[in-house]
NUVEX-732187 format. One record per residue: residue in three letters; y, x, z of N, C-alpha, C in turn. Coordinates in steps of 0.001 Angstrom, whole numbers, padded with zeros to 6 digits, always signed. Layout:
BEGIN
ALAYXZYXZYXZ...
END
This chain:
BEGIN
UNK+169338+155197+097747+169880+153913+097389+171051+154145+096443UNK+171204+153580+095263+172479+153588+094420+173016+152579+094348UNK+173710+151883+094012+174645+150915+093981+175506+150940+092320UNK+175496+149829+092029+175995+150088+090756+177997+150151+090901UNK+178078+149775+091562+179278+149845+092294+180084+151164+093132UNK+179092+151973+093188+179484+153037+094026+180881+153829+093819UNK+180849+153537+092398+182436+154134+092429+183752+153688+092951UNK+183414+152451+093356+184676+151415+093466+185110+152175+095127UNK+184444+152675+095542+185298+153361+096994+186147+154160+096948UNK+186831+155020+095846+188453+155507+095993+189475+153909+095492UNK+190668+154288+096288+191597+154269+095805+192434+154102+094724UNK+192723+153463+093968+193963+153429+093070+194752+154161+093173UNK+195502+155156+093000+197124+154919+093637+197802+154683+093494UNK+197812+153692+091395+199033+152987+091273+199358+151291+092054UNK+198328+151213+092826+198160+149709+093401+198603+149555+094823UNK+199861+149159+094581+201362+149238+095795+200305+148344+096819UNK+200094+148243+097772+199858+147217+098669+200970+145719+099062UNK+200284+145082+099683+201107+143941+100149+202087+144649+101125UNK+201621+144905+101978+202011+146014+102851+203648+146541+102828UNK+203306+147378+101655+204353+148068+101486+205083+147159+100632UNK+204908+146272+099569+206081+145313+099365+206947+144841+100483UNK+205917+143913+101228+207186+143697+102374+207914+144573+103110UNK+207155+145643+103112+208084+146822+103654+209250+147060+103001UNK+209084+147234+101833+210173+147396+101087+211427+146360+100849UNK+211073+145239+101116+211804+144142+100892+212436+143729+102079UNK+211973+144398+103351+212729+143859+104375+214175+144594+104766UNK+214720+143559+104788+216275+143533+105103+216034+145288+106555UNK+216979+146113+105418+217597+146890+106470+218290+146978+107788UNK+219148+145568+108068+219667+145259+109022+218454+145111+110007UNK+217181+144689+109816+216648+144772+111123+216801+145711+111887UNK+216506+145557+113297+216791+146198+114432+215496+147161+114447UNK+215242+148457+114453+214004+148856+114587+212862+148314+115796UNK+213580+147720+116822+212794+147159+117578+212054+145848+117088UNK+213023+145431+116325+212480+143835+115413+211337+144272+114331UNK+211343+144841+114094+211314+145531+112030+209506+144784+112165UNK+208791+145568+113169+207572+145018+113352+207204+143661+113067UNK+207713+142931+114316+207702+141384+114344+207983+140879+113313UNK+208641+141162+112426+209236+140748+111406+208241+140943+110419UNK+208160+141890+109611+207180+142406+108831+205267+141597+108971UNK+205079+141271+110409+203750+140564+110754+204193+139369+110332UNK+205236+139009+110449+205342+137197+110512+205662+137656+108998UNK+205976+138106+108313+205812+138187+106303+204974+138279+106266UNK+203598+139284+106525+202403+139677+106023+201489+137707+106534UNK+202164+137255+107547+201017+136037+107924+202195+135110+106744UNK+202446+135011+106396+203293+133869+105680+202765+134201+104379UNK+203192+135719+103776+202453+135556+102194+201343+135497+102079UNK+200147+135562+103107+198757+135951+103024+198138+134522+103424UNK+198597+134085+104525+198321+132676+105397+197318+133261+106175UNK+197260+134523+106269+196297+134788+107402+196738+134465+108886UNK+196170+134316+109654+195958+133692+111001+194823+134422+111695UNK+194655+134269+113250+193824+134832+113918+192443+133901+113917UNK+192505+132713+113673+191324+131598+113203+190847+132070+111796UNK+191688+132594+110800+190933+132773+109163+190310+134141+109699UNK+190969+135143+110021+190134+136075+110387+189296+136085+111243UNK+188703+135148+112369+187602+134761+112765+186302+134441+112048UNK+186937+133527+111466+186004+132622+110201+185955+134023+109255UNK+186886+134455+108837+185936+135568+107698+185168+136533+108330UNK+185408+137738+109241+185237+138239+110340+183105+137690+110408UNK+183269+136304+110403+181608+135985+110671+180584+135683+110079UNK+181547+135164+108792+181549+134864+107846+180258+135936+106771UNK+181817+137264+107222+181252+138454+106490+179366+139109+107251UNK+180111+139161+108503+178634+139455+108868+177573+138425+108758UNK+177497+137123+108841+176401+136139+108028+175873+137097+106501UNK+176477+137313+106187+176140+137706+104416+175456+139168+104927UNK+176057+140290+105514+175966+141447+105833+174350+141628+106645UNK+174345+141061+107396+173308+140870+108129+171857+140470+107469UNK+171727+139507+106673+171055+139554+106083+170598+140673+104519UNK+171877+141203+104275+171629+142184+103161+170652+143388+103068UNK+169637+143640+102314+168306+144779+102826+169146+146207+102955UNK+170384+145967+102773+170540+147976+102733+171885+148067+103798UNK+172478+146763+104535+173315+147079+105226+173106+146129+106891UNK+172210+145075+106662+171562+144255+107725+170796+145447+108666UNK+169940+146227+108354+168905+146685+109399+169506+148006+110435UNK+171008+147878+109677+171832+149024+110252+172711+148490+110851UNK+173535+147338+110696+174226+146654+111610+172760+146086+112981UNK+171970+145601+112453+171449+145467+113982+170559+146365+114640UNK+170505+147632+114035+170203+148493+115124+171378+148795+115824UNK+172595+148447+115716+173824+149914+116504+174351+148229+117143UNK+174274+147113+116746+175485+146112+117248+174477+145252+118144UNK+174670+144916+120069+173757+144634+120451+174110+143216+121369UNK+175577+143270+121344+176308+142210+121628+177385+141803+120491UNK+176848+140586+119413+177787+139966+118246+178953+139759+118782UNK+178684+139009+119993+180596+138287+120358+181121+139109+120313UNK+181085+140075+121284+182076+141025+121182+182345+142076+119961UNK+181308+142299+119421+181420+142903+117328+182260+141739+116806UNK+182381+140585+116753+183160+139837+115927+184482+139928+116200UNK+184680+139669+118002+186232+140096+118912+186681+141196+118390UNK+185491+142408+118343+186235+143724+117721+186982+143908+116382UNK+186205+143284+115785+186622+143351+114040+187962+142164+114283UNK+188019+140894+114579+189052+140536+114840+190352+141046+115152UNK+190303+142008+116107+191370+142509+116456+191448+143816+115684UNK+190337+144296+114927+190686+145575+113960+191521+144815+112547UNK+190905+143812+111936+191650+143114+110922+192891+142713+111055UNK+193258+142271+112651+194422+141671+112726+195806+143089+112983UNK+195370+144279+112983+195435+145210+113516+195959+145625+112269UNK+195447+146164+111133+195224+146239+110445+196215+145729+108578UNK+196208+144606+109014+196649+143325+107932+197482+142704+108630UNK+197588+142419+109615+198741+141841+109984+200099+142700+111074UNK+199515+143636+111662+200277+144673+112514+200102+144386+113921UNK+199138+143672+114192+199031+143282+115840+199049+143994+116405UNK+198395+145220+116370+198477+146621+117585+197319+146445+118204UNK+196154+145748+118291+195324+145196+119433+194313+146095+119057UNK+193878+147176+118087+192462+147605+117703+193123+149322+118410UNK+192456+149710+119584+192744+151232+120217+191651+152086+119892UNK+190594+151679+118901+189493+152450+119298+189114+153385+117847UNK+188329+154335+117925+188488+155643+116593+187216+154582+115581UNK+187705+154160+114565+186882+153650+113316+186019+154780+113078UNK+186465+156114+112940+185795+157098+111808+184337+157745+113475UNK+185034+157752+114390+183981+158068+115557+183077+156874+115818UNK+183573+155758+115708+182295+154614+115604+181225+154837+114905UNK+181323+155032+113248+180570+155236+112229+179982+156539+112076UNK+180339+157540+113165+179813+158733+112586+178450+158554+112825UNK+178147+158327+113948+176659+158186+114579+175440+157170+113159UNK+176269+156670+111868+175315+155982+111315+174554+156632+110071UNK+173779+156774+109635+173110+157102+108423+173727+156902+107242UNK+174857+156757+106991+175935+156200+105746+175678+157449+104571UNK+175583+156149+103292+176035+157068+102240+176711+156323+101191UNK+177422+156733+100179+178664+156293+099554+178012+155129+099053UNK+176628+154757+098754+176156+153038+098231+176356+152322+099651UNK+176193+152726+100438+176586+151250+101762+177783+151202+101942UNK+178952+151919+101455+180467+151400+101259+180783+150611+099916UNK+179851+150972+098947+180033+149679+097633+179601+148966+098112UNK+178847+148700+098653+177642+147376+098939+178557+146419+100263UNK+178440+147091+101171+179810+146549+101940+181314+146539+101768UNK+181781+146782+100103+183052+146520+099540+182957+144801+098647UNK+181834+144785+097908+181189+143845+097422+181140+142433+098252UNK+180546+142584+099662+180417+141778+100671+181140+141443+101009UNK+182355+141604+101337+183298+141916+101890+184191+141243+100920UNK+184581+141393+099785+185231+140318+098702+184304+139372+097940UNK+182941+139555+098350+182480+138250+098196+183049+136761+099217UNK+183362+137772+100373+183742+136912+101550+184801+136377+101196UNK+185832+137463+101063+187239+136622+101054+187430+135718+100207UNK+186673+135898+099232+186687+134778+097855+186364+133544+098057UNK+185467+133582+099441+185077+132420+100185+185951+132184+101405UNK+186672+132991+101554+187586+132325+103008+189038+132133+102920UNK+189590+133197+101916+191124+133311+102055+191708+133021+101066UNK+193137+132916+101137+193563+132788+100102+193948+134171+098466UNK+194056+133962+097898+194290+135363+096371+195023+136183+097510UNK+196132+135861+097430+197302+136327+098427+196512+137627+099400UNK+195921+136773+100734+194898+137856+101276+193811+138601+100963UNK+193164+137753+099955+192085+138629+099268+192770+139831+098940UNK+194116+140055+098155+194711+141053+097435+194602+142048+098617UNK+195612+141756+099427+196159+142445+100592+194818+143115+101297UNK+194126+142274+101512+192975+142705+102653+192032+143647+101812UNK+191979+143747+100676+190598+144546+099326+191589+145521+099526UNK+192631+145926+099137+193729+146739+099583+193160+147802+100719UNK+193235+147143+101821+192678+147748+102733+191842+148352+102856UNK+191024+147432+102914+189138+148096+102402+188839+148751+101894UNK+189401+149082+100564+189481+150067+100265+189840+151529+100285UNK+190653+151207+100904+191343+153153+101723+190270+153142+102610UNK+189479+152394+103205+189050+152392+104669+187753+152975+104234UNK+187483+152022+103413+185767+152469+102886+185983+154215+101932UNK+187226+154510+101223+187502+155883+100929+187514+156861+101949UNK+188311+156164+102719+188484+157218+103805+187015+157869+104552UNK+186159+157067+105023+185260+157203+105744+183900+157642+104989UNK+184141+157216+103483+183291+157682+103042+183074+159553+102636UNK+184853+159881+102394+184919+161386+102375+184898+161720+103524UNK+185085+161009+104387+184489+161840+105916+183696+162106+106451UNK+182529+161102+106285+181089+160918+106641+180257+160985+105661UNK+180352+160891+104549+179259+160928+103277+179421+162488+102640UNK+180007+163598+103083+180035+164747+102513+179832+165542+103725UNK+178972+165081+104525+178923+165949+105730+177001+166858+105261
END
């Protein structure tokens, strides 16, 4: 399978994240015990993400995914209960993009067990900001493709060069 896209899974590295702006911008005086709380309630204010938008995209995405011929027949062989795949990704996104803390479980040990190769991380990078383009605002689209991208890099030099 090729993907005309396949390259789009590294990284930038001149492309600062949302992330780290607010990091950078937050007042030193916070308390390190605060710094967190603080930093989540910026990332949900410039993004307008919420635990409802990431629901809705979250199902959004897999509606599209699910039906796709090169990434559908692999999500439903391995995913056998949705509610709880959507709960999961919920709390990995919110985890993630907003700093919730709620996702404990190994991403790169989930995926090892799958047949992956560097076109089902374009193809599910594609999907994936097809979505947000449909759910969120620029703001999060930025922030969250951000993400996705290290994520889909990461896993792809981990699992696609094995």
């Amino acid at each position: 399978m090729t993907h005309p896209t396949a390259s789009r899974i590294t990284m930038p590295e001149s492309q600062q994240s949302l992330f780290r702006q607010v990091l950078d911008a937050t007042p030193a005086e916070i308390a390190p015990e605060d710094r967190r709380s603080a930093l989540a309630e910026q990332l949900r204010t410039q993004t307008g993400l919420d635990e409802r938008a990431l629901d809705r995209l979250v199902r959004r995405f897999y509606a599209h995914a699910r039906l796709d011929p090169d990434l559908g027949p692999m999500f439903e062989a391995h995913v056998t209960d949705w509610e709880a795949h959507y709960a999961r990704m919920v709390d990995f996104w919110a985890s993630v993009g907003l700093l919730a803390g709620r996702y404990h479980r190994n991403a790169l040990q989930a995926h090892r067990p799958l047949p992956l190769h560097p076109a089902h991380f374009a193809r599910w990078l594609d999907l994936f900001d097809q979505t947000l383009q449909e759910e969120v605002s620029p703001a999060a689209r930025a922030h969250l493709m951000t993400i996705a991208q290290r994520i889909a890099a990461t896993l792809n030099s981990r699992l696609c060069s094995r």
